[in-house]
BALOBA-1460 file (C-alpha; in Angstrom, 3 decimals):
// residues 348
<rec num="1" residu="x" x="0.000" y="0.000" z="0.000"/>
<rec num="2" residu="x" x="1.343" y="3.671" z="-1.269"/>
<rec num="3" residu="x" x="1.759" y="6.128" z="1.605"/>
<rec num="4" residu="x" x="2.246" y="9.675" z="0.725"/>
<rec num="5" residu="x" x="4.825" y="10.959" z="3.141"/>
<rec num="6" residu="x" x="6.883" y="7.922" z="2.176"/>
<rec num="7" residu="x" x="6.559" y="8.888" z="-1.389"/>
<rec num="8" residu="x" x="7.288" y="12.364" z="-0.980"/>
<rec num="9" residu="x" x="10.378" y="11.594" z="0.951"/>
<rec num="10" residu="x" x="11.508" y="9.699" z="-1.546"/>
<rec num="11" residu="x" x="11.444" y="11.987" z="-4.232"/>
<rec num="12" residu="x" x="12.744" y="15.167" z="-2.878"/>
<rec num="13" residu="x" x="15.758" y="15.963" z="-0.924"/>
<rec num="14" residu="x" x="13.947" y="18.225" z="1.540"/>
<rec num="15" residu="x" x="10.121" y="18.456" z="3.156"/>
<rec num="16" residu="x" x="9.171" y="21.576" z="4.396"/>
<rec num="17" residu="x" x="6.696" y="20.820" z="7.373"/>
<rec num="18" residu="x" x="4.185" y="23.355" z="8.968"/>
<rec num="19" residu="x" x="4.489" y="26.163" z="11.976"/>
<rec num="20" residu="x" x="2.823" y="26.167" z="15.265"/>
<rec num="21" residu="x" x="-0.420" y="25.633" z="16.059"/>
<rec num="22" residu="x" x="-1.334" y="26.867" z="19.509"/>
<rec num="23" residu="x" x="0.234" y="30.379" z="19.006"/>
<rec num="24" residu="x" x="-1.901" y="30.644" z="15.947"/>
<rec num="25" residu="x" x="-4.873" y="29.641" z="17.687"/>
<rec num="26" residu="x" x="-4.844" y="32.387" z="20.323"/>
<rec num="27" residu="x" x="-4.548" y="34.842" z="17.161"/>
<rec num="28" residu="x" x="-7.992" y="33.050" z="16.191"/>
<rec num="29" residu="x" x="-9.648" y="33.199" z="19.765"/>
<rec num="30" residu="x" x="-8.677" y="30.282" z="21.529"/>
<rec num="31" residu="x" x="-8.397" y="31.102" z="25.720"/>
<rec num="32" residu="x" x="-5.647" y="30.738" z="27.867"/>
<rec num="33" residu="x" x="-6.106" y="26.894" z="29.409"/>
<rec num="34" residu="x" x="-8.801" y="25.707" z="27.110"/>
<rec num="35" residu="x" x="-7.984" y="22.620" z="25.395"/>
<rec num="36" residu="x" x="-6.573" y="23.653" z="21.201"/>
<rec num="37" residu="x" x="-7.695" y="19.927" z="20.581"/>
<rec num="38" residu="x" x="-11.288" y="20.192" z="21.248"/>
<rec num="39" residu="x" x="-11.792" y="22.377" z="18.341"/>
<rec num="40" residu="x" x="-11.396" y="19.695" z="16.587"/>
<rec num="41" residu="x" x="-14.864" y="19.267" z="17.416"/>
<rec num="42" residu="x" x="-16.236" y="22.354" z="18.313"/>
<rec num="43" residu="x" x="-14.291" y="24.869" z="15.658"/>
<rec num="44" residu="x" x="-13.413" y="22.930" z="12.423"/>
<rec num="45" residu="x" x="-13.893" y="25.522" z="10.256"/>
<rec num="46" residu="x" x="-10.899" y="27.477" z="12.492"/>
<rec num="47" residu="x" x="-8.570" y="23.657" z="12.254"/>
<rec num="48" residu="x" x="-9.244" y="23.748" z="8.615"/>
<rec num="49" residu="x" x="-8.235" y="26.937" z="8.117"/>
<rec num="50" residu="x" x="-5.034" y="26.863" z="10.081"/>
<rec num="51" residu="x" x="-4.317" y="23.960" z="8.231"/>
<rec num="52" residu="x" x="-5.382" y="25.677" z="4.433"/>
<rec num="53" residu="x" x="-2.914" y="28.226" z="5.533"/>
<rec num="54" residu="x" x="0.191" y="26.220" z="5.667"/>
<rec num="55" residu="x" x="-0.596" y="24.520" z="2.893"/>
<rec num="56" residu="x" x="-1.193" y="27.778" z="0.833"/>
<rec num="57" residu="x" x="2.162" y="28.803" z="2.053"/>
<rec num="58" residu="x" x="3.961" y="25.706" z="1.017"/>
<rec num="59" residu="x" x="4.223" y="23.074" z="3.789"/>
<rec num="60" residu="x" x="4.358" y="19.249" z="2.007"/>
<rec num="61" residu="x" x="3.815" y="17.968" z="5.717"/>
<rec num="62" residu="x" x="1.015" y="18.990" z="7.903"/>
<rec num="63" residu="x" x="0.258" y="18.032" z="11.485"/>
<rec num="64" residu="x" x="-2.567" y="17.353" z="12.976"/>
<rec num="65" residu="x" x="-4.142" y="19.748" z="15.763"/>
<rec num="66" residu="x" x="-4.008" y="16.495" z="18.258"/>
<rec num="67" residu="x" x="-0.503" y="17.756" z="20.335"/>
<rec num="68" residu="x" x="-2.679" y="16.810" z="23.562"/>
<rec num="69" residu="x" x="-4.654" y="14.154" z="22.938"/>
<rec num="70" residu="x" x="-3.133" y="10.980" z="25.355"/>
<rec num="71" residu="x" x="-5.995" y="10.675" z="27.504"/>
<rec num="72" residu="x" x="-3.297" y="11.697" z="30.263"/>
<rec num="73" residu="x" x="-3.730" y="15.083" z="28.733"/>
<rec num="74" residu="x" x="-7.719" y="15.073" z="27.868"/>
<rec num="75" residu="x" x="-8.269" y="14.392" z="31.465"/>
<rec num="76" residu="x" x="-7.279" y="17.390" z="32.595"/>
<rec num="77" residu="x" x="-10.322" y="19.177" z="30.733"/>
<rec num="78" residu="x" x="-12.703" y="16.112" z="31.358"/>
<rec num="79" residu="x" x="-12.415" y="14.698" z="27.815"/>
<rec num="80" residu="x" x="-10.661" y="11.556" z="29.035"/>
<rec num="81" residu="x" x="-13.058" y="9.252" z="27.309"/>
<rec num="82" residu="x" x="-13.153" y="10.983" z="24.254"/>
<rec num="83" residu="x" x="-9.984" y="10.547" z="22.810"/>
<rec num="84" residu="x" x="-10.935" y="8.511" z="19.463"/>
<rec num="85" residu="x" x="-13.258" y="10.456" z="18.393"/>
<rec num="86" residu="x" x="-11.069" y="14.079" z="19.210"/>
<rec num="87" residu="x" x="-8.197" y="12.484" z="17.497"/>
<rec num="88" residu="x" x="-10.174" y="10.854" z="14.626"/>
<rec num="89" residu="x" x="-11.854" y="14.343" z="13.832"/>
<rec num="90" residu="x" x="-7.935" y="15.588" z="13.979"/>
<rec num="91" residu="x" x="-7.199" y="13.606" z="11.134"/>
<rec num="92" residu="x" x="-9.929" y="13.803" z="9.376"/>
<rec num="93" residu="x" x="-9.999" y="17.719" z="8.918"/>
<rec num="94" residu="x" x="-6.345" y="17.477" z="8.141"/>
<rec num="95" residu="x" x="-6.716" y="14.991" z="5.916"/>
<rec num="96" residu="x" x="-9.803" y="17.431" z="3.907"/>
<rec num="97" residu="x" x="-7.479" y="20.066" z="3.870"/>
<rec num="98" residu="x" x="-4.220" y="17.963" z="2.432"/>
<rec num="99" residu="x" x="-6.542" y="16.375" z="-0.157"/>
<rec num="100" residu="x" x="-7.492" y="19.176" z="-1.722"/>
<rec num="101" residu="x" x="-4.234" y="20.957" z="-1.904"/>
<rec num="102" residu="x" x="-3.865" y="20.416" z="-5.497"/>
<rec num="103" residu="x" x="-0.003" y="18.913" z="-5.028"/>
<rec num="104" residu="x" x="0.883" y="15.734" z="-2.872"/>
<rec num="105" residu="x" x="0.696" y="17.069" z="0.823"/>
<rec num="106" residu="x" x="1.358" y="14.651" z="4.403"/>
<rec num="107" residu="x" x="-0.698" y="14.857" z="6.867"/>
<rec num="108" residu="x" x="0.960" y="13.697" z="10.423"/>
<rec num="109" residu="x" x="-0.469" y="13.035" z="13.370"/>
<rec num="110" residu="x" x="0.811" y="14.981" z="16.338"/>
<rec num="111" residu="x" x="1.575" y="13.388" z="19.473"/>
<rec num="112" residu="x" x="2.631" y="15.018" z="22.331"/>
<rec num="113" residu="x" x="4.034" y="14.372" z="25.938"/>
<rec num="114" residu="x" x="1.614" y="12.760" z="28.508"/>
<rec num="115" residu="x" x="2.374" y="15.298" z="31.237"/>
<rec num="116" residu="x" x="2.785" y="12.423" z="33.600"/>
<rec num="117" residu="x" x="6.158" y="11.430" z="35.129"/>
<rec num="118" residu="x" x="7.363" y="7.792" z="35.174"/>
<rec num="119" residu="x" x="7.641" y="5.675" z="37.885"/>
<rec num="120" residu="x" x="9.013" y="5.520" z="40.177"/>
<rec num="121" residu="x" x="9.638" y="9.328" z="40.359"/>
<rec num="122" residu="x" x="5.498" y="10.001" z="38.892"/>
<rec num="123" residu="x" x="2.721" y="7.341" z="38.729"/>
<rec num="124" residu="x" x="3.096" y="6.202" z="34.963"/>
<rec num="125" residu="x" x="4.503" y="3.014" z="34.202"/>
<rec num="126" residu="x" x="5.984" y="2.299" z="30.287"/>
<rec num="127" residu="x" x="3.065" y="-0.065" z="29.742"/>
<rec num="128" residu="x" x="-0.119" y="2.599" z="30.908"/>
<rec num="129" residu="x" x="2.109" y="4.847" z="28.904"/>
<rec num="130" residu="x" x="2.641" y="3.178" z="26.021"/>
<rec num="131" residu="x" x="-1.066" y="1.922" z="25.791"/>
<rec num="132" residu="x" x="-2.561" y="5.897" z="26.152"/>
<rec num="133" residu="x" x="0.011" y="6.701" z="23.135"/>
<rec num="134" residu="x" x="-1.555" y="3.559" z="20.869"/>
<rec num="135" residu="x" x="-4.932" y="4.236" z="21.617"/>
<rec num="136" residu="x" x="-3.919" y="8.079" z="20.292"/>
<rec num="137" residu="x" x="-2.283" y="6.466" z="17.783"/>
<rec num="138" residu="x" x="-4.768" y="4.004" z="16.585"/>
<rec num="139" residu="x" x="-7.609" y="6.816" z="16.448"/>
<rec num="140" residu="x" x="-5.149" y="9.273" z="14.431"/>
<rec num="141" residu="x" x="-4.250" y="6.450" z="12.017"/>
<rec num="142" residu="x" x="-8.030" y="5.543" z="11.644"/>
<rec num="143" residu="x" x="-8.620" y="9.408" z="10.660"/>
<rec num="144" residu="x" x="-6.493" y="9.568" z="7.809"/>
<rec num="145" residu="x" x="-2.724" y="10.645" z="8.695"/>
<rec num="146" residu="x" x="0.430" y="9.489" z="7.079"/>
<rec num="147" residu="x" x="2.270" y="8.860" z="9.762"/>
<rec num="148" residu="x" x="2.524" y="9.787" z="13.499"/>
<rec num="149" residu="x" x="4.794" y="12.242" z="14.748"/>
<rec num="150" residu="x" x="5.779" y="12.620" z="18.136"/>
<rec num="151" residu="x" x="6.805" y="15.739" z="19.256"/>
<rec num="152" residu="x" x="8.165" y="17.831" z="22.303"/>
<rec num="153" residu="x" x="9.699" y="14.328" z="24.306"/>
<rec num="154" residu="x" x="12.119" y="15.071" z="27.016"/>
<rec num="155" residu="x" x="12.897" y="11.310" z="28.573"/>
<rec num="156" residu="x" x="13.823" y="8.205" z="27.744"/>
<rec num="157" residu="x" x="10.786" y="6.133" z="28.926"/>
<rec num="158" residu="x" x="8.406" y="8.431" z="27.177"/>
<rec num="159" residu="x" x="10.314" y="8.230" z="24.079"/>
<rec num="160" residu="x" x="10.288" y="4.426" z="23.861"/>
<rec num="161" residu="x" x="6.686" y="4.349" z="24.819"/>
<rec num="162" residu="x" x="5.278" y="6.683" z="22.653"/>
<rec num="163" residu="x" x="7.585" y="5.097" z="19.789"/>
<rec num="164" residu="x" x="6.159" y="1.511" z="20.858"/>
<rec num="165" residu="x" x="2.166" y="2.339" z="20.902"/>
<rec num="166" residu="x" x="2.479" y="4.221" z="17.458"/>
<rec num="167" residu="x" x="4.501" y="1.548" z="15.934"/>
<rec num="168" residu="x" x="1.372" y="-0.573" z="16.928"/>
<rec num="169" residu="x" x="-0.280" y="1.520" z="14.035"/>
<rec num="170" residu="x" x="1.800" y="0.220" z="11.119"/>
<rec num="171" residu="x" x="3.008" y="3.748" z="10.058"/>
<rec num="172" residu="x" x="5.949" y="5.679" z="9.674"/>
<rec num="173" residu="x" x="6.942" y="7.537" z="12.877"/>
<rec num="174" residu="x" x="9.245" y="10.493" z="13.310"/>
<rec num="175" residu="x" x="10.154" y="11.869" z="16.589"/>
<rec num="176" residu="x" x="11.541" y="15.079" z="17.909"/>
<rec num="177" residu="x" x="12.661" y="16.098" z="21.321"/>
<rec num="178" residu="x" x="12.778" y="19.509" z="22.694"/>
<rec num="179" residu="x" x="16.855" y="20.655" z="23.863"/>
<rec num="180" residu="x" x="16.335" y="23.289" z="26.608"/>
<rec num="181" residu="x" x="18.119" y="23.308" z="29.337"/>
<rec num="182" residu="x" x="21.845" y="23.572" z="28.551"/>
<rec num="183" residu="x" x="22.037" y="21.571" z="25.548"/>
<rec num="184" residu="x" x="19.769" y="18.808" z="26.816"/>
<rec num="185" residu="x" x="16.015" y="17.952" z="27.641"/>
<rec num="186" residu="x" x="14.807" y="18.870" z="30.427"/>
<rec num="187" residu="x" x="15.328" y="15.189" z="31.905"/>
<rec num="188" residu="x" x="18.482" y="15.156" z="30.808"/>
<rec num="189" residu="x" x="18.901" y="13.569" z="27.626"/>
<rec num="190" residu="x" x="21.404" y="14.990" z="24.640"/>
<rec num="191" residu="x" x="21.883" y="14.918" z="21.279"/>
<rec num="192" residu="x" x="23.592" y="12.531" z="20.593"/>
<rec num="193" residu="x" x="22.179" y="10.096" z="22.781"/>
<rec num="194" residu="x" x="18.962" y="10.790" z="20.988"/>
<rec num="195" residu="x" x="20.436" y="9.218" z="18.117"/>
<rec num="196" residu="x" x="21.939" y="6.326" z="19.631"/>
<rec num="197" residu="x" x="18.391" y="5.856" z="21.722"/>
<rec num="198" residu="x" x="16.454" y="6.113" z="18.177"/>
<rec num="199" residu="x" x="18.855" y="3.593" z="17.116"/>
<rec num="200" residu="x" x="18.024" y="1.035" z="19.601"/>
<rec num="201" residu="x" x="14.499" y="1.579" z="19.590"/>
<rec num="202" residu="x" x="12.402" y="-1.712" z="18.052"/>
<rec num="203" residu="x" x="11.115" y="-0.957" z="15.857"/>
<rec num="204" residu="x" x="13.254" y="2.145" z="15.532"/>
<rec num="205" residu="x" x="11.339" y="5.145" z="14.271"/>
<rec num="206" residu="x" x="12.215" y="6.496" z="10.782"/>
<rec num="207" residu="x" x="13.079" y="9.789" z="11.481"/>
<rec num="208" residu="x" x="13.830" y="12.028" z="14.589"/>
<rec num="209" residu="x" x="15.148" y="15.178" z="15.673"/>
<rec num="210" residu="x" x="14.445" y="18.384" z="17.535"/>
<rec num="211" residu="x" x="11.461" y="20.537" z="17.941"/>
<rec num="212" residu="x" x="10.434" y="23.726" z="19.715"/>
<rec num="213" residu="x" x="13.150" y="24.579" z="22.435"/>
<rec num="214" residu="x" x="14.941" y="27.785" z="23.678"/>
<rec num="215" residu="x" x="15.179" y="29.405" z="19.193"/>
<rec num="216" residu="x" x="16.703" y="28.376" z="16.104"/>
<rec num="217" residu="x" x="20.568" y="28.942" z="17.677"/>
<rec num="218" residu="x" x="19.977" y="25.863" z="19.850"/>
<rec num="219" residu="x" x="18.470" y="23.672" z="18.079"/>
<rec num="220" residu="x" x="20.725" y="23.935" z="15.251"/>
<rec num="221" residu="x" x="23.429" y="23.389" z="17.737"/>
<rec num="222" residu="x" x="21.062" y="20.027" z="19.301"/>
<rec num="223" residu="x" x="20.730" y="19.039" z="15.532"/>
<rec num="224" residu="x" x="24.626" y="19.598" z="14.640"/>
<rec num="225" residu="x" x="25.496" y="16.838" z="17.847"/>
<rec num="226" residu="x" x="22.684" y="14.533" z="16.919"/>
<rec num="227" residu="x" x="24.520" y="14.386" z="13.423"/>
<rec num="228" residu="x" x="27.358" y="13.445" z="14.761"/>
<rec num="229" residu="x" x="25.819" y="10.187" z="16.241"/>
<rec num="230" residu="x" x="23.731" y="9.719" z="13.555"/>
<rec num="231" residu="x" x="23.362" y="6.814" z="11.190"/>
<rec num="232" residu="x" x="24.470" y="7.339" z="7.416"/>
<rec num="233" residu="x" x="20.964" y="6.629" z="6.456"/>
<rec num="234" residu="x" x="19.457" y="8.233" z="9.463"/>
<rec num="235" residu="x" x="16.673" y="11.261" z="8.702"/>
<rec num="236" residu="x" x="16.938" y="14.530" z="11.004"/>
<rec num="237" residu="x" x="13.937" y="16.501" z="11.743"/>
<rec num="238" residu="x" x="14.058" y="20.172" z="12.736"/>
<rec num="239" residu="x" x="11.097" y="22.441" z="13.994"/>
<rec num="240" residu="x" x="12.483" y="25.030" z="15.431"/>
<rec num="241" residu="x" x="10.360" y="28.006" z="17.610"/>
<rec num="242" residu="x" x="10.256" y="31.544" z="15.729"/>
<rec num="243" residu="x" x="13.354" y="33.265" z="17.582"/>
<rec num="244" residu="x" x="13.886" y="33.351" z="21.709"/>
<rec num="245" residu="x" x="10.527" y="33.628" z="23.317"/>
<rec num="246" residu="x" x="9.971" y="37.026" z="25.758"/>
<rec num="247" residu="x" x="7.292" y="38.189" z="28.275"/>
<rec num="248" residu="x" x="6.320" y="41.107" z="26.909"/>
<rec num="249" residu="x" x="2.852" y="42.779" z="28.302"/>
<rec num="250" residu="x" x="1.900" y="39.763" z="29.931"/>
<rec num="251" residu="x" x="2.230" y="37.410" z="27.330"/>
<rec num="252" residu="x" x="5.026" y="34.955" z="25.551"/>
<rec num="253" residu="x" x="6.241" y="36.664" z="21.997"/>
<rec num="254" residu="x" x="8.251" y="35.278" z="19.338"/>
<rec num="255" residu="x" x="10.944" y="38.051" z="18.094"/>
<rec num="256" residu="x" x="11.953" y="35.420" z="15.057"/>
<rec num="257" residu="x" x="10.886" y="37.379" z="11.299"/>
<rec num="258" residu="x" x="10.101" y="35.554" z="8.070"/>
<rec num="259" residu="x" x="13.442" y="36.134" z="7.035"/>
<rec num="260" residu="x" x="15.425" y="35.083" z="10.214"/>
<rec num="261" residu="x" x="12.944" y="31.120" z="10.052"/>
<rec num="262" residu="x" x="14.480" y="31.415" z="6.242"/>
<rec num="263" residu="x" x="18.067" y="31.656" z="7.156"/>
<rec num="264" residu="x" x="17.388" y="28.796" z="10.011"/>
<rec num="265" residu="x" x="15.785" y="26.141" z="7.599"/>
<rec num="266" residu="x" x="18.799" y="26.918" z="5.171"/>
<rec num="267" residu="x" x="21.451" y="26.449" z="7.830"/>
<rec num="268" residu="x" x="19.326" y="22.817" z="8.968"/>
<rec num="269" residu="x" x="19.562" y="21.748" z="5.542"/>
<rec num="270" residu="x" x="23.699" y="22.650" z="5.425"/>
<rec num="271" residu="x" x="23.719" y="20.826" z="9.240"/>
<rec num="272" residu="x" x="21.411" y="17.369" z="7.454"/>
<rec num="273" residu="x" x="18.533" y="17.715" z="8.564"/>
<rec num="274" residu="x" x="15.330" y="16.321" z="5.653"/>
<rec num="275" residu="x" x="12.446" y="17.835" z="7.176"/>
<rec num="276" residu="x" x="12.146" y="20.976" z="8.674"/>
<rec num="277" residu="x" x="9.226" y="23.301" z="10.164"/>
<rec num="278" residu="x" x="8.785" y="25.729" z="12.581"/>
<rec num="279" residu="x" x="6.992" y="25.221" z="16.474"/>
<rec num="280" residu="x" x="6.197" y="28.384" z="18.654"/>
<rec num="281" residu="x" x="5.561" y="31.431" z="17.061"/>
<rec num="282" residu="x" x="6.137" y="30.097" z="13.338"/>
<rec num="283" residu="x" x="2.679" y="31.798" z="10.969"/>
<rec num="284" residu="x" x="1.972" y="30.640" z="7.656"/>
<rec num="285" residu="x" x="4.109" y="34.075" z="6.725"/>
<rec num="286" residu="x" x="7.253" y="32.503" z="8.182"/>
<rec num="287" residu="x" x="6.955" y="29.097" z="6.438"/>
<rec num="288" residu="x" x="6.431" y="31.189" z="3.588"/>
<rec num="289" residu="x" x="9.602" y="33.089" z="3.633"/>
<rec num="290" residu="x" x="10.930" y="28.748" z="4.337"/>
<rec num="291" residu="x" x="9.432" y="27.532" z="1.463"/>
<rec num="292" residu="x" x="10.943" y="30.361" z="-0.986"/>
<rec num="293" residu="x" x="14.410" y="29.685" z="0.858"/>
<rec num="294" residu="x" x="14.236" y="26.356" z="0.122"/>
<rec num="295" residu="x" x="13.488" y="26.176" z="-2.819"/>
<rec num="296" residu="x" x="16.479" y="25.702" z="-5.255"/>
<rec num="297" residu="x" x="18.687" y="25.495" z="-2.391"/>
<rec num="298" residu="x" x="21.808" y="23.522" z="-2.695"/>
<rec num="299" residu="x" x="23.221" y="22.737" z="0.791"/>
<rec num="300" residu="x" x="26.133" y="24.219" z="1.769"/>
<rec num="301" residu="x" x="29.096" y="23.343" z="4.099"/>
<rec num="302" residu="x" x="27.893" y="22.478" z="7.556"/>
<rec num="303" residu="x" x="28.157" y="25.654" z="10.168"/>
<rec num="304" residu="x" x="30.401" y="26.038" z="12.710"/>
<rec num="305" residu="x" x="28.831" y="26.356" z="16.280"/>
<rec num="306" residu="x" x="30.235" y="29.845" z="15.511"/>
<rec num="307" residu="x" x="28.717" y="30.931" z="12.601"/>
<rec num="308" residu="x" x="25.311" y="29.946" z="14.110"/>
<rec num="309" residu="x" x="25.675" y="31.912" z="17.066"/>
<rec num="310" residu="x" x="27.153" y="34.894" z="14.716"/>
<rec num="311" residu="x" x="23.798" y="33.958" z="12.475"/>
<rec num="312" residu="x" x="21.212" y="33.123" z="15.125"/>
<rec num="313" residu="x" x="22.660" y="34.552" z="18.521"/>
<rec num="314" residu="x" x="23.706" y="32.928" z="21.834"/>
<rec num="315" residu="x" x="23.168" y="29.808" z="22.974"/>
<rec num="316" residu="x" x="23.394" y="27.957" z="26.348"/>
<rec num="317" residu="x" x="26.411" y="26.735" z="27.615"/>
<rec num="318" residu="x" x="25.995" y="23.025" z="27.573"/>
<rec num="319" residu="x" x="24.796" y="22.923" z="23.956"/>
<rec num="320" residu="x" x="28.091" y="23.857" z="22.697"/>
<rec num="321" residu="x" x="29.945" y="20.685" z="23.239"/>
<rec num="322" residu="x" x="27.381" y="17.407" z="23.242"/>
<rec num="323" residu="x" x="29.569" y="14.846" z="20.957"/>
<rec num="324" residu="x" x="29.068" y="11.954" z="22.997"/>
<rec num="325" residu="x" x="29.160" y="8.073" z="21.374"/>
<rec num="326" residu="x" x="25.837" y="7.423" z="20.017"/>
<rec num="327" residu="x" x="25.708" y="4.473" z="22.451"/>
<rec num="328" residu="x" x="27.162" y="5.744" z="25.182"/>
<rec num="329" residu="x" x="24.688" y="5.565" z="28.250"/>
<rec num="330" residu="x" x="21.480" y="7.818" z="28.143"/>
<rec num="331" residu="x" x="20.410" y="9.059" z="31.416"/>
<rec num="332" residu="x" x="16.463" y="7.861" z="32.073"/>
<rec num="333" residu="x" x="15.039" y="10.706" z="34.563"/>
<rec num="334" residu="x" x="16.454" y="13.661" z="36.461"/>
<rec num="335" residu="x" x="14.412" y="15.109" z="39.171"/>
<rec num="336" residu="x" x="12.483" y="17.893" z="40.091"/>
<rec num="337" residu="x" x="11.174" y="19.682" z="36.667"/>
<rec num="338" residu="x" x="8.342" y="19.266" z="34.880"/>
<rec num="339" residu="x" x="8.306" y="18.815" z="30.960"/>
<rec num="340" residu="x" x="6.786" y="19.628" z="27.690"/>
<rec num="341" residu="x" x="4.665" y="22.869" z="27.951"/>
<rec num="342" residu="x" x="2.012" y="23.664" z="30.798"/>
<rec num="343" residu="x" x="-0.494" y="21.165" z="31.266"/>
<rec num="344" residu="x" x="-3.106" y="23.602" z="30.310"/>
<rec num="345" residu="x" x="-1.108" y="25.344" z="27.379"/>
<rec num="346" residu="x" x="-1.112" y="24.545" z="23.516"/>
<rec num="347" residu="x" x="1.311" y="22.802" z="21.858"/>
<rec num="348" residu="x" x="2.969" y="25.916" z="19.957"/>
């Protein structure tokens, strides 16, 4: 059986995913601690429209607005025992939208953290976990999407578990972890262990990388360790946010422009990296400014740690220097931080 993102992959050297979808959402009315996914259900016409706009400005991949829909996450706004149908309708309005693009466009299901921790730290053990990410899974792949892509991961255990219940789907799965806290995630894991992890991983996922994070100066920094550990054949994923985020006026803003998101999914492709988006802050006016800098692009030599903080500005301390074996041992928890975004905040 043909799958699209498969055949897109393999016949161009770069995919140009989409930009964030929470961030945009607020733009279009959506409240501080409501729940993006449920508009799945109760705003399509909004969903669809996000979605028409990336593809409009050139995306080939879409995602799916489903970032928070483990029923770890539902819970939390009483929508525990709707997570088929919130994921389905996810999928399926994607889906609408990528189908009548006019050009081959992937739609992938989003999958974000639980919010839980793992035991013995947190009360979620690898199998609960791992059975709330194939029930998302198995709804999302029932909808319509591509693949399943599994974003903004910042341990080990939720990693393998959210790579185990969406391999339970049958589809290609990508996933990206989010390098924050002096080069690592916030539990602890780096680069390069990423890769080695990914490599282990049975069955291991076809692509992974980085997403969201501190700006574009650290995650091309994550993504220029992780290709050091990386397989030949291995395919990197970028998503950077739009620039650093600020409190400004009581509220996070992304200070990245169209042209700065241009320069960043240039300098991913010169690091490796096959598919590349934007998270926070990225509007269908960024990827647009990505999607003209892409195009015709012939990657050039791969940038010094200098030239992208010259390029993209400073970043932390730890990310400099993360060149460890791929298989050297990858720490499994660290104490006393949460992870992902707030419980009750959007994805992007």
């Amino acid at each position: 059986m043909s799958n699209r993102f498969i055949e897109l992959l393999a016949g161009r050297e770069v995919l140009l995913a989409d930009g964030a979808t929470g961030t945009n959402f607020f733009a279009a009315g959506l409240q501080t601690g409501d729940a993006p996914e449920l508009w799945n259900l109760e705003e399509p016409a909004k969903v669809r429209n996000l979605h028409r706009a990336f593809v409009e400005a050139g995306s080939d991949i879409i995602l799916t607005n489903t970032f928070g829909g483990t029923r770890n996450r539902l819970k939390l706004h009483k929508s525990q025992d709707r997570v088929a149908e919130i994921n389905r309708a996810g999928a399926q309005l994607a889906r609408a939208v990528a189908d009548g693009a006019g050009r081959p466009v992937a739609v992938a299901g989003s999958m974000g953290p639980t919010g839980d921790l793992f035991e013995p730290l947190g009360p979620l053990s690898l199998e609960a976990a791992t059975d709330a990410f194939a029930e998302q899974a198995l709804a999302l792949a029932e909808g319509g999407v591509d693949l399943l892509w599994i974003e903004t991961i910042s341990s080990v255990e939720e990693m393998t578990a959210a790579v185990a219940g969406a391999a339970k789907t049958g589809l290609p799965v990508l996933c990206t972890l989010s390098f924050d806290t002096n080069g690592r995630t916030m539990m602890g894991i780096t680069p390069a262990q990423v890769a080695g992890l990914a490599q282990s991983l049975d069955p291991k996922p076809m692509g992974y990388g980085g997403n969201c994070g501190i700006g574009p100066a650290e995650l091309l920094v994550a993504l220029a360790n992780m290709k050091e550990a990386a397989g030949a054949n291995d395919i990197l994923v970028a998503k950077s946010n739009c620039g650093v985020p600020e409190w400004i006026d009581g509220a996070i803003k992304y200070q990245g422009s169209p042209e700065l998101m241009g320069e960043y999914a240039r300098a991913a492709v010169d690091i490796g990296a096959r598919i590349i988006g934007g998270c926070c802050g990225t509007s269908p006016e960024h990827v647009a400014n990505m999607r003209a800098a892409l195009d015709g692009y012939v990657a050039g030599p791969k940038p010094s740690i200098e030239d992208i903080v010259e390029k993209f500005g400073q970043v932390s301390q730890g990310g400099h220097a993360q060149h460890a074996h791929p298989h050297a041992e990858t720490p499994t928890r660290s104490k006393g931080r949460r992870r992902g975004r707030p419980k009750t905040a959007p994805s992007s």
